[in-house]
N, C-alpha and C positions, 0 to 999 in steps of 0.2 A: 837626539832626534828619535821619534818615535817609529817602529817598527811594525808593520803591517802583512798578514802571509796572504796571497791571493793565488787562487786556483781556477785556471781555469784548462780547457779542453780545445783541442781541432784535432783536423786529418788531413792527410796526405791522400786526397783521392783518385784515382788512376782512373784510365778505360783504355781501349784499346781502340785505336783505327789502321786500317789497311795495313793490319797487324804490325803495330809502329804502336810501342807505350805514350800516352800521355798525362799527366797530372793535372791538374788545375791551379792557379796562384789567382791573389787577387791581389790589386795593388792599393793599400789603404790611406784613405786620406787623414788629416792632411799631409803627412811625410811623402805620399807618394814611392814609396819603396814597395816594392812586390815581396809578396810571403806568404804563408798557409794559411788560410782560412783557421782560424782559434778565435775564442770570445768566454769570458766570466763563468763559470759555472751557477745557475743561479738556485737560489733556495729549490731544494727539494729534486734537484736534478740528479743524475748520477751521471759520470764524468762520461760514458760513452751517451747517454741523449742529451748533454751539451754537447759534444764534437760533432753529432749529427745534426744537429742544428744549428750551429754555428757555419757548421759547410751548407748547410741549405738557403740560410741568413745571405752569406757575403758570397758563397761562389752560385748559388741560384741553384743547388743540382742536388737531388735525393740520392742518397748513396744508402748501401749495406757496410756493417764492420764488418773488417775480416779477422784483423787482430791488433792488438795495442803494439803501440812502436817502441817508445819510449816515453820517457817521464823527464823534461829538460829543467830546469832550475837556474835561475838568475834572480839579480836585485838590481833596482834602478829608485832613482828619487822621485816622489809626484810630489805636487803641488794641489794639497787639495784647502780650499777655504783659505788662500793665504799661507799656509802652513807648510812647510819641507816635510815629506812621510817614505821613509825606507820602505821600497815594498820590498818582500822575498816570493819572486812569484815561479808557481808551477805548472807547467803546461803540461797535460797528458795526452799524447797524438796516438792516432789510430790510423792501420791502415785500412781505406776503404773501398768499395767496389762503387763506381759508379753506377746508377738503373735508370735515371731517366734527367731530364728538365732542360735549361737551357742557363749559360754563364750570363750573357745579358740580364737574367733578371735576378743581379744580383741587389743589396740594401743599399739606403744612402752610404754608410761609412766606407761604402765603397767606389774609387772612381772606376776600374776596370776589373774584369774577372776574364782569367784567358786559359784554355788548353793548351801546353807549351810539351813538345817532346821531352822527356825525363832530363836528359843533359841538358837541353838548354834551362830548363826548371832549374835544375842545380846551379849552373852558374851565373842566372838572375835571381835568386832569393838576396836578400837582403843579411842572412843572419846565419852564421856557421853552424849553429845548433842545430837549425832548419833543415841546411842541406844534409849535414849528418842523419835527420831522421827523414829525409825523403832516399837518402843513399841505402840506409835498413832497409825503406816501405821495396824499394826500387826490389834490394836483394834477396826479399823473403816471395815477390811475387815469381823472381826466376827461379827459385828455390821450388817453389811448389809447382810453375809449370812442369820444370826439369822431371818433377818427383810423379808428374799426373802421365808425361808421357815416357815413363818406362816402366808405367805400370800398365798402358794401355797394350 
């Protein structure tokens, strides 16, 4: 079977309300399972202006990077033209700040996009790698608050 590497990019993007973290998930069709906004990296991109665009594509919301999370790594089989293709594919996630827009206007490939409290984000994602890299995004944002107010 022929083997295929594919790259692509998303983010874990947070905000804050009534100082309560939230994330954003999108629930993508047609599986209908909730997960982080990621999409193809496409010619000429660099892996952070696909994850920002991929989270503006499917969760509808403009964000800033704040810093890369991780780099996760799987293979699964497509079917492309008839044919069985191994992919080995790379997702690079980033954590991001949200600044503005709204989740309703997210893309067709998507049926829902929702702000979900960090814990329940974690235990609606669909994929263990996921929530490992939103439990990072989660840790590195208390990391840096922690670090902003003792320095204030």
């Amino acid at each position: 079977m022929e083997t295929r590497k594919q790259f692509s990019a998303g983010g874990a993007a947070f905000r804050k309300t009534d100082g309560k973290l939230e994330v954003a998930l999108v629930l993508m069709l047609p599986e209908l399972r909730w997960q982080l906004p990621k999409g193809i990296i496409d010619p000429g991109e660099t892996p952070e202006q696909a994850a920002l665009r991929e989270v503006r594509e499917e969760a509808g919301i403009e964000c800033e990077l704040v810093e890369p999370i991780e780099i996760i790594e799987y293979w699964f089989v497509d079917t492309r033209s008839g044919t069985q293709v191994r992919i080995h594919k790379f997702v690079h996630f980033y954590l991001m700040r949200y600044i503005s827009g709204d989740v309703n206007d997210h893309d067709h490939e998507v049926a829902e996009a929702r702000w979900f409290p960090v814990d329940e984000a974690i235990s609606s994602l669909a994929f263990d790698s996921e929530r490992t890299v939103l439990i990072l995004g989660r840790t590195s944002l208390e990391r840096t608050s922690s670090e902003a107010k003792t320095n204030a």
